[in-house]
C-alpha positions as a Markdown table, in Angstrom:
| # | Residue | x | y | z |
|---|---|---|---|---|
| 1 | Unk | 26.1 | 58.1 | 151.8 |
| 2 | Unk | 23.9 | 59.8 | 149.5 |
| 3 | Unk | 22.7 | 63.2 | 149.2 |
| 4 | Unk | 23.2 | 66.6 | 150.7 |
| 5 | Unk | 26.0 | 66.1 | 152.9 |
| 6 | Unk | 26.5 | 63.2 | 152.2 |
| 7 | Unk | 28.0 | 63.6 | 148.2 |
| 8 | Unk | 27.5 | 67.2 | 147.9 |
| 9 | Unk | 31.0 | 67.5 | 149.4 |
| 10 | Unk | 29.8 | 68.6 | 152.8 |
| 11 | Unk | 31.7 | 65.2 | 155.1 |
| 12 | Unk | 34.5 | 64.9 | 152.3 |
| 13 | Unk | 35.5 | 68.9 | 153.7 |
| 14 | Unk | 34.8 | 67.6 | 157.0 |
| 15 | Unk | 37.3 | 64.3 | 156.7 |
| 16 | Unk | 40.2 | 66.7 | 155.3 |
| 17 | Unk | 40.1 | 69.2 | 157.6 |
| 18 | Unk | 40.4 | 66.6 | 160.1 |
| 19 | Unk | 42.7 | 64.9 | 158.8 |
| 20 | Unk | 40.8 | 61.2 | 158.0 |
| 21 | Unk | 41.8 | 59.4 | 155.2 |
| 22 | Unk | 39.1 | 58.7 | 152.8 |
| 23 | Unk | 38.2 | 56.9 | 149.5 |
| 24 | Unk | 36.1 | 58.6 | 146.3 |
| 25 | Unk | 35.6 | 62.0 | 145.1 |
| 26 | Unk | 37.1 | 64.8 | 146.6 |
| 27 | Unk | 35.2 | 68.0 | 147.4 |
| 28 | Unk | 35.4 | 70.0 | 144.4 |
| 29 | Unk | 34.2 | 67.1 | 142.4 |
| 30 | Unk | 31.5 | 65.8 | 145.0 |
| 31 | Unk | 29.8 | 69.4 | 144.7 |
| 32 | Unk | 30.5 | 69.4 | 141.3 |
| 33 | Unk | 28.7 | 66.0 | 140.6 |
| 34 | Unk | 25.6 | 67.4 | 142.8 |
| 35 | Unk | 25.1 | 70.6 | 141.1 |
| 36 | Unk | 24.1 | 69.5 | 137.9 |
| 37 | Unk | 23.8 | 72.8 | 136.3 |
| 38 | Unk | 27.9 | 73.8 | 136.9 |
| 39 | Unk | 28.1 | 70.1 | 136.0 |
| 40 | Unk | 26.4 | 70.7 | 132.7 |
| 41 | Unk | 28.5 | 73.7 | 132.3 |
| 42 | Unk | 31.8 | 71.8 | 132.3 |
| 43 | Unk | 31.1 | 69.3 | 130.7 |
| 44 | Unk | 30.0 | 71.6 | 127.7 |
| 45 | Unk | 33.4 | 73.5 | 127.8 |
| 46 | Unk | 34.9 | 69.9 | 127.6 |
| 47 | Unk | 32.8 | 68.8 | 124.6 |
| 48 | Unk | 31.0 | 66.5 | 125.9 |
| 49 | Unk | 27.5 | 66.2 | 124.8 |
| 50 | Unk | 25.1 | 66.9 | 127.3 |
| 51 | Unk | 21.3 | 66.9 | 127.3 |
| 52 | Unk | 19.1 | 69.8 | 125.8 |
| 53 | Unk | 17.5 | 71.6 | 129.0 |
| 54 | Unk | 16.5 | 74.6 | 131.1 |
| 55 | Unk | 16.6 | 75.8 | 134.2 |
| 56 | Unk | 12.8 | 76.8 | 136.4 |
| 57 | Unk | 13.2 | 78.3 | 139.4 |
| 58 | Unk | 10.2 | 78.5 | 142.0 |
| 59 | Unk | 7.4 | 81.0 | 141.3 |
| 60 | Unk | 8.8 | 82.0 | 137.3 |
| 61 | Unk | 7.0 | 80.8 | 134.8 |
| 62 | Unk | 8.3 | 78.4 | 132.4 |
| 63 | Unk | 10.9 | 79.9 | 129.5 |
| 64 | Unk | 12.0 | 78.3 | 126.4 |
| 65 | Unk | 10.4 | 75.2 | 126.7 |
| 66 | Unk | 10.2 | 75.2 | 122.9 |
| 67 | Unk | 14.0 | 74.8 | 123.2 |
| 68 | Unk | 13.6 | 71.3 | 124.2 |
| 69 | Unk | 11.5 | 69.8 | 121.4 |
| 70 | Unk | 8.2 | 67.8 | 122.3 |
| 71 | Unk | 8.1 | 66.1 | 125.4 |
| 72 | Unk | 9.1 | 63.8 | 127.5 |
| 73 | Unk | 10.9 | 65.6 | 129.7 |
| 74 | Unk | 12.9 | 64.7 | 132.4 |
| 75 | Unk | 12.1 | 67.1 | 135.6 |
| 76 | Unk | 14.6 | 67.3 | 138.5 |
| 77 | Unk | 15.9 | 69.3 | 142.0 |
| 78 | Unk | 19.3 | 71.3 | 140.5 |
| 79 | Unk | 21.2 | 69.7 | 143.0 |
| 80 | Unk | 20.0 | 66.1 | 144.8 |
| 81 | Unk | 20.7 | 62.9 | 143.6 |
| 82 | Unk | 19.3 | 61.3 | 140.4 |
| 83 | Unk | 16.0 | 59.8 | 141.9 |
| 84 | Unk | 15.1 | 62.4 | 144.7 |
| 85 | Unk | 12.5 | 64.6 | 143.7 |
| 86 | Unk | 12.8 | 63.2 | 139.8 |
| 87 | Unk | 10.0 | 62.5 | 137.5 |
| 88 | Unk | 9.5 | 62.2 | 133.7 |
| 89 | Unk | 6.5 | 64.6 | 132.4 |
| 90 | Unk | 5.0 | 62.3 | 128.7 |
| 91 | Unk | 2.8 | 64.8 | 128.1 |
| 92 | Unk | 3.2 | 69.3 | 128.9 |
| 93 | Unk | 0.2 | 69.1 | 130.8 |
| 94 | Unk | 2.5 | 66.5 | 133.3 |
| 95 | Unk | 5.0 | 69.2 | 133.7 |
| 96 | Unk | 3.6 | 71.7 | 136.1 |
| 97 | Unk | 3.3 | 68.1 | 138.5 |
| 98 | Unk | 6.3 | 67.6 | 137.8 |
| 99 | Unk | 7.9 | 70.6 | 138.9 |
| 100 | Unk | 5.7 | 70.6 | 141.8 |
| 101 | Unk | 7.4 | 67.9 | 142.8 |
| 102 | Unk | 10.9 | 69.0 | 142.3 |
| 103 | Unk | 10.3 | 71.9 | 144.0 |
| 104 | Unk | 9.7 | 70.1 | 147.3 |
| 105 | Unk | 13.1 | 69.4 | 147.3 |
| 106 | Unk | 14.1 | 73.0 | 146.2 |
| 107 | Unk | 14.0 | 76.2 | 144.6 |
| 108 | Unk | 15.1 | 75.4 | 141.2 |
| 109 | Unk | 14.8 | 72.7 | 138.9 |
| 110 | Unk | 16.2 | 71.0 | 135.6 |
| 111 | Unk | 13.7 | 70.3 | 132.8 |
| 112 | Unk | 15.7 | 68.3 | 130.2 |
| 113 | Unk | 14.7 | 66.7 | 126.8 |
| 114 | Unk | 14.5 | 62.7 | 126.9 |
| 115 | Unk | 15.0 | 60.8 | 124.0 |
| 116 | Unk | 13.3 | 57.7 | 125.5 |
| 117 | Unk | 14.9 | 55.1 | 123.1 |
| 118 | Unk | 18.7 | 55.8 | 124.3 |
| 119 | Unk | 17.0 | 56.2 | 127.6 |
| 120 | Unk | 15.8 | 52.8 | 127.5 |
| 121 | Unk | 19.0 | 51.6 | 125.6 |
| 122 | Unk | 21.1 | 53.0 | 128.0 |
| 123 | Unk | 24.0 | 50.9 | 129.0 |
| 124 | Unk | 25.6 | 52.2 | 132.4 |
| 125 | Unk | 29.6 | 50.9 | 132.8 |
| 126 | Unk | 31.5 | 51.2 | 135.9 |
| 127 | Unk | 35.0 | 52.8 | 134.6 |
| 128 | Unk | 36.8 | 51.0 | 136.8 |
| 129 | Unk | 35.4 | 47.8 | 134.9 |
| 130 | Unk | 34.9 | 49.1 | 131.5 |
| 131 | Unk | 37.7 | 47.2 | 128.5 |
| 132 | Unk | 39.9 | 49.3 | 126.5 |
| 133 | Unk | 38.1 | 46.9 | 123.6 |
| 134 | Unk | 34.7 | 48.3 | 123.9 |
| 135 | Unk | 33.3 | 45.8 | 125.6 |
| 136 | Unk | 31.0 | 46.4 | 128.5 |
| 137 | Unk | 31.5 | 45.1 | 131.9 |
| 138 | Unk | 29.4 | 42.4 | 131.7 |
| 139 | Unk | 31.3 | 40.9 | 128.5 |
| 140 | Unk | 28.6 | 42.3 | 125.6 |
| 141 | Unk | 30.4 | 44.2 | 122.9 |
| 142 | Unk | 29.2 | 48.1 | 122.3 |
| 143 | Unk | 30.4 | 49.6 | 119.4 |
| 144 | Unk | 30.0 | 52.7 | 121.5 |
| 145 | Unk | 32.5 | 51.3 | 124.1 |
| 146 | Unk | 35.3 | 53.5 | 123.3 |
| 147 | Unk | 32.9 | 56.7 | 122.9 |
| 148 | Unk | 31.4 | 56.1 | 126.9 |
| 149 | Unk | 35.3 | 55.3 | 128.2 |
| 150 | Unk | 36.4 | 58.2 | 126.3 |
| 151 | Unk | 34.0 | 60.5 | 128.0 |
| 152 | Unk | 33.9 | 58.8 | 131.1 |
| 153 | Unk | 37.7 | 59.6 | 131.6 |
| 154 | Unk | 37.2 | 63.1 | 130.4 |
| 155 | Unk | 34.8 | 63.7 | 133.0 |
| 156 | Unk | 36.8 | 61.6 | 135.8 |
| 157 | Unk | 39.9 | 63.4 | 135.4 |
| 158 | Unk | 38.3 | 66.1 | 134.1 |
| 159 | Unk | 36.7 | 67.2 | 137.7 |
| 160 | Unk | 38.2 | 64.8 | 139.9 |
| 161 | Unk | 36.0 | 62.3 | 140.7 |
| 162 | Unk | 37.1 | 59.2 | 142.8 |
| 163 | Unk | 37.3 | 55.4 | 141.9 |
| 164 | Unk | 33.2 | 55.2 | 141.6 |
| 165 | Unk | 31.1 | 56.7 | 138.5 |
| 166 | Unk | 29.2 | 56.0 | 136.1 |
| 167 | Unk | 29.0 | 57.1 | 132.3 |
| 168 | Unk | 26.1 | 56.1 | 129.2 |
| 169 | Unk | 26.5 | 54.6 | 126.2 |
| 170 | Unk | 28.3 | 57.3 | 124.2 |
| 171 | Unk | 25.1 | 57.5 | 122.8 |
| 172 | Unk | 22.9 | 58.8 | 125.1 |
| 173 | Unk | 24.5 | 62.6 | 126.5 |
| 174 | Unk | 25.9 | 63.1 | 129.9 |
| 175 | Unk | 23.4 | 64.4 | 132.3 |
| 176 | Unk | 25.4 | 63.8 | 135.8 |
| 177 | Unk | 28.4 | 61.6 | 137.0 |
């Protein structure tokens, strides 16, 4: 189930107050894990590095976009999944489209900073796969490896998160979980 009550932490209250067993994140960490700007806010007071950004909300005009270096920038909804309402602006005169389009979805948005190498680089490893000796799930050998499972259980136990997440490359910072 993905989405607003779906992982937002909506049916995980549900199941506990009645009672039903279930598996994953509970619901602290599922609203954590779709709010990405409290997200962003722990994980900072854990030291973990996160990506350069600011927040737009509907009908303000855009602050401290200087902040964030030249594009691209990576334009989302605060608080859906990854992929709803997501788009990447290459050029400033992409962004206002951009944010049209995340405000569809809602009232405020993230505009990050994208360092499209590590973006592209980006090696995604299930914790509940990922090697004590680096190595990513697959078998290939990051020298990263203990960085990302480092973080990874940080932010697990760090917030609660269930059997299923995922983490980058130690590399690249941590945008959501």
């Amino acid at each position: 189930m993905h989405g607003p009550y779906g992982e937002d932490g909506t049916i995980q209250g549900m199941l506990e107050l009645s009672g039903v067993k279930y598996t994953g994140s509970k619901v602290l960490a599922s609203a954590l894990g779709m709010d990405k700007i409290k997200f962003r806010e722990l994980l900072k007071g854990r030291s973990i590095p996160i990506p350069k950004y600011i927040v737009v909300k509907r009908g303000e005009k855009v602050r401290n976009l200087k902040e964030l270096g030249r594009p691209p920038y990576f334009v989302k909804p605060y608080n859906l999944g990854s992929s709803v309402g997501a788009s990447i602006a290459r050029k400033k005169s992409e962004l206002k489209n951009a944010l049209r389009l995340a405000f569809e979805y809602g009232n405020i948005a993230l505009v990050e900073s994208v360092d499209m190498q590590r973006h592209t680089d980006n090696r995604a490893a299930d914790l509940r796969h990922a090697r004590g000796d680096g190595r990513h799930p697959h078998g290939t050998r990051s020298r990263y490896g203990h960085t990302a499972r480092r973080y990874a259980e940080r932010i697990h136990h760090g917030i609660g998160i269930g059997d299923f997440g995922f983490v980058f490359d130690g590399r690249t910072p941590a945008a959501e979980a």
